[in-house]
C-alpha positions in Angstrom: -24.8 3.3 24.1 -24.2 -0.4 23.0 -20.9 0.3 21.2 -19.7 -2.5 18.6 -21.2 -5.7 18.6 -19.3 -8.0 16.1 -21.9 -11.7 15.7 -21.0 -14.7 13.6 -18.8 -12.9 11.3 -17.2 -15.0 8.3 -15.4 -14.0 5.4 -14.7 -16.8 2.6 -12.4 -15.7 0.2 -11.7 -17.9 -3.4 -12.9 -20.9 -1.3 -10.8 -20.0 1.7 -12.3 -19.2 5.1 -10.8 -16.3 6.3 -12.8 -15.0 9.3 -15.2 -18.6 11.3 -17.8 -17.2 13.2 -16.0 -13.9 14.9 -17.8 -12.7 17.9 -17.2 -9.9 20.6 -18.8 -6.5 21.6 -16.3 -3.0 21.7 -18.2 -1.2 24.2 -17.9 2.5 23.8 -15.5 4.4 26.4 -13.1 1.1 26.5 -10.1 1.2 24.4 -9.6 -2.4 22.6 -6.7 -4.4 20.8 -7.1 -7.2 18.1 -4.1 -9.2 18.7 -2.6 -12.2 16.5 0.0 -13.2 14.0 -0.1 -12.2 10.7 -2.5 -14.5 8.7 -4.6 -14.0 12.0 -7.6 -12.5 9.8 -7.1 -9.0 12.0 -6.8 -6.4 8.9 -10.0 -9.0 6.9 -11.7 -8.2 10.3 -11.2 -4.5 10.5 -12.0 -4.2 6.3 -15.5 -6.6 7.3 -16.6 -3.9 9.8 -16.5 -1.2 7.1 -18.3 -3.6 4.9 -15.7 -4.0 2.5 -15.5 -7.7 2.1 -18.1 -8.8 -0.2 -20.1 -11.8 0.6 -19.4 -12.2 4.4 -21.6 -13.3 6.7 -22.7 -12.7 10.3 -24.2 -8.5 11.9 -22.3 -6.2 12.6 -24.2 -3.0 14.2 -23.0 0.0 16.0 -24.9 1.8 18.8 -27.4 -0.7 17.7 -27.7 0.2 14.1 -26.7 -2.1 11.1 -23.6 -1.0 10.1 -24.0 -3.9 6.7 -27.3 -2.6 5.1 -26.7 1.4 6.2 -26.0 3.7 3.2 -22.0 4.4 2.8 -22.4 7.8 3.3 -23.6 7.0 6.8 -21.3 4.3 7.3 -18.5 6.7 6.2 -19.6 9.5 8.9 -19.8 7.3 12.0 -16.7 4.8 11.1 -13.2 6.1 10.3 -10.3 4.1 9.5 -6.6 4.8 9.2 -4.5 1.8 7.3 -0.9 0.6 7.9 0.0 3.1 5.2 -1.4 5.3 3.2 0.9 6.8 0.0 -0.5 9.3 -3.3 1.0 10.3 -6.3 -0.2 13.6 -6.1 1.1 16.6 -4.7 -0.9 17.4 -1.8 -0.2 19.7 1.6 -1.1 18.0 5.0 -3.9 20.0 5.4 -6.1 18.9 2.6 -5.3 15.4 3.3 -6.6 16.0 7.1 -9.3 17.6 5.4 -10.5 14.7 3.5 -11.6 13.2 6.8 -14.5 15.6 6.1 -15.7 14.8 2.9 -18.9 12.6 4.1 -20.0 15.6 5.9 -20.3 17.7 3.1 -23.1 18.0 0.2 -22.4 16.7 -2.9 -22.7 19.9 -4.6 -21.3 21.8 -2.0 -17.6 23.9 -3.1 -15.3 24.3 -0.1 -15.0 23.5 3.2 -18.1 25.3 5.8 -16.9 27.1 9.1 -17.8 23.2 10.7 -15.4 21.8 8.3 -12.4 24.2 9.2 -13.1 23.9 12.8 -13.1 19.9 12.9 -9.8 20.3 10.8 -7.9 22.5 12.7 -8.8 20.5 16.2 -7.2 17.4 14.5 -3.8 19.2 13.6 -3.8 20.5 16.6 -4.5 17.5 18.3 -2.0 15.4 16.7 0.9 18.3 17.2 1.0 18.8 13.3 0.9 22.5 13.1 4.4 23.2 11.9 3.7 20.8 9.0 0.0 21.9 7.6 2.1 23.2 4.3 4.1 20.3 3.7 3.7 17.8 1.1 2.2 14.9 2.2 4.6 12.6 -0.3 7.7 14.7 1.4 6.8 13.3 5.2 8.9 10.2 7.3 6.2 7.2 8.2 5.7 8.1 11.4 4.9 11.8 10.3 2.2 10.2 7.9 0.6 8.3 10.2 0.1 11.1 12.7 -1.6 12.7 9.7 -3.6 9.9 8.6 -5.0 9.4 12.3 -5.7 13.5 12.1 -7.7 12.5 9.1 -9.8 10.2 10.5 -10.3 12.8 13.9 -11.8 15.6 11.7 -14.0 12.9 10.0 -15.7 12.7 14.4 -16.6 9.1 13.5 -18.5 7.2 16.2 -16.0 4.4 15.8 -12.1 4.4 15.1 -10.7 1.3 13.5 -7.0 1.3 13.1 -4.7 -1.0 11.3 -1.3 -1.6 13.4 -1.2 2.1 13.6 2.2 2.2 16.1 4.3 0.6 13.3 6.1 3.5 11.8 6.0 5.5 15.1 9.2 5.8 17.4 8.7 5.6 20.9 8.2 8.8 22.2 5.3 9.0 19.4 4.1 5.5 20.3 3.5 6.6 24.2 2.0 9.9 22.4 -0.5 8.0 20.1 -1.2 5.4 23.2 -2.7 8.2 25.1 -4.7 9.7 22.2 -6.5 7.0 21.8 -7.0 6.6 26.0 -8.6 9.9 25.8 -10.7 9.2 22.5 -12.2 5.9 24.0 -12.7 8.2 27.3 -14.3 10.7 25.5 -17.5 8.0 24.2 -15.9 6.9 21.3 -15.2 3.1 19.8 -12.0 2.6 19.9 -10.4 -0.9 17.8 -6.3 -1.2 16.7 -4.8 -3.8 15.9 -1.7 -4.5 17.5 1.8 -6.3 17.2 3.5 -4.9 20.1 2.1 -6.8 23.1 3.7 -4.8 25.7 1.7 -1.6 24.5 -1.6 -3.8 24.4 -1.1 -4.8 28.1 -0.5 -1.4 29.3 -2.3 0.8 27.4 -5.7 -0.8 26.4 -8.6 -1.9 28.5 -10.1 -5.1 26.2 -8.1 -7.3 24.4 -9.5 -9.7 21.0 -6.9 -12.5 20.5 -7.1 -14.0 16.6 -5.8 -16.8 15.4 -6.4 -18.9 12.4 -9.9 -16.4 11.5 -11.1 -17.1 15.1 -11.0 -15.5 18.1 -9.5 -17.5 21.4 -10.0 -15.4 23.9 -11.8 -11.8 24.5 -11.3 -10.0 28.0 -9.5 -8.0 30.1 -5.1 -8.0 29.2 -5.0 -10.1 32.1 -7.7 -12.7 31.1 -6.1 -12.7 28.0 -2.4 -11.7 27.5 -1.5 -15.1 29.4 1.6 -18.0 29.2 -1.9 -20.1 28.0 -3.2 -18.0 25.3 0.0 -17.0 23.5 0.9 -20.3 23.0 -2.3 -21.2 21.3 -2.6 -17.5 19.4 1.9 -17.2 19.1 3.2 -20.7 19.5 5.4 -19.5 21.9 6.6 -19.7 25.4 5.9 -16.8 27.4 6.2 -15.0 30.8 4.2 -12.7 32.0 5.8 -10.5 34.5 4.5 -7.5 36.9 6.5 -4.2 37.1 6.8 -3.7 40.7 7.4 0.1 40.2 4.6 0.9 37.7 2.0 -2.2 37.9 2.1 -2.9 34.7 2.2 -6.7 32.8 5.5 -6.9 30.9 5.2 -10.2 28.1 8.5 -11.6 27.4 8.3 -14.1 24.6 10.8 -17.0 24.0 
């Protein structure tokens, strides 16, 4: 399995170039982090993947398919997203949000959810510890409980490939640690795994491959300790950084001046 190969991506926006020739391969069973400051290009990057930024260039393929010229319904089976937020007007219980994850499975003309459906839905409340809340209105949730929904949505969808867009922002940090070992065991268990990331700290001890951004390119792809160097975030951050090993646990610890 080839995973995601990302080659010569661009995205030129009203003139402006947003993503310069973006290259670097998510291989499946490794959990990855797109790092960089805002402006970076990350969340252009992760929309470009779905092919929803019209006009860019480069290839973009998936197990070695095309993910640019496949039909959306496809697309929309094997790639799942969750945003930074995701809010509705409408008055709708958790468990028919979760269950929109499951829409590109289903027929067009096809009323309900099939015994399929309400297995993949239940998994992914149960997975993400949302049983106690599958009644609730979705509009009447904190952040952090909507995120854990959103990502339940995108579980029930059983993409090949997760992309996720700063998705420990609204999370304390019990539910950060929780999320950070979701997604361990989803990129363990064969699938593609991308987030995007502001907290460093989580990306060097959690994740396995790291894409640094900066200014629509990327500086440095790797292992966390190829890249999450003094070196590389002061070309990505402008800052002064130490890196630092805990002697108890192992793990890099970024302190940022």
């Amino acid at each position: 399995m080839a995973g995601l190969e990302v080659r010569a991506v661009g995205v030129v926006r009203e003139g402006r170039s947003l993503l310069r020739d973006v290259g670097f391969s998510v291989p499946p069973g490794v959990l990855t982090a797109l790092i960089g400051p805002n402006g970076a290009g990350k969340s252009t990057l992760l929309h470009r993947l779905l092919g929803l930024e019209p006009g860019g260039t480069g290839r973009v393929t998936l197990d070695g398919e095309g993910l640019d010229a496949m039909p959306a319904r496809r697309r929309a089976r094997l790639c799942a997203f969750v945003a930074q937020s995701e809010t509705t007007d409408q008055r709708i219980a958790v468990a028919d949000v979760v269950g929109l994850g499951r829409i590109p499975h289903q027929g067009l003309w096809t009323g309900g959810q099939s015994p399929e459906d309400m297995r993949a839905v239940a998994a992914a409340l149960a997975r993400l510890g949302l049983g106690a809340l599958v009644h609730r209105p979705y509009d009447s949730l904190s952040g952090g409980e909507r995120q854990r929904v959103q990502i339940a949505r995108a579980l029930a969808q059983e993409p090949r490939l997760m992309l996720l867009d700063e998705p420990a922002n609204h999370l304390d940090v019990a539910a950060q640690l929780a999320l950070m070992r979701l997604l361990q065991d989803l990129a363990r268990d064969g699938m593609t795994v991308l987030a995007s990331m502001h907290d460093l700290n989580l990306a060097a001890a959690f994740f396995d491959h790291v894409v640094a951004l900066s200014a629509g390119r990327v500086v440095a792809s790797g292992p966390p300790d190829a890249v999450l160097t003094p070196g590389v975030l002061a070309e990505v951050y402008g800052v002064d950084a130490e890196v630092l090993v805990s002697g108890r646990s192992g793990r890099r610890v970024i302190a940022c001046h």
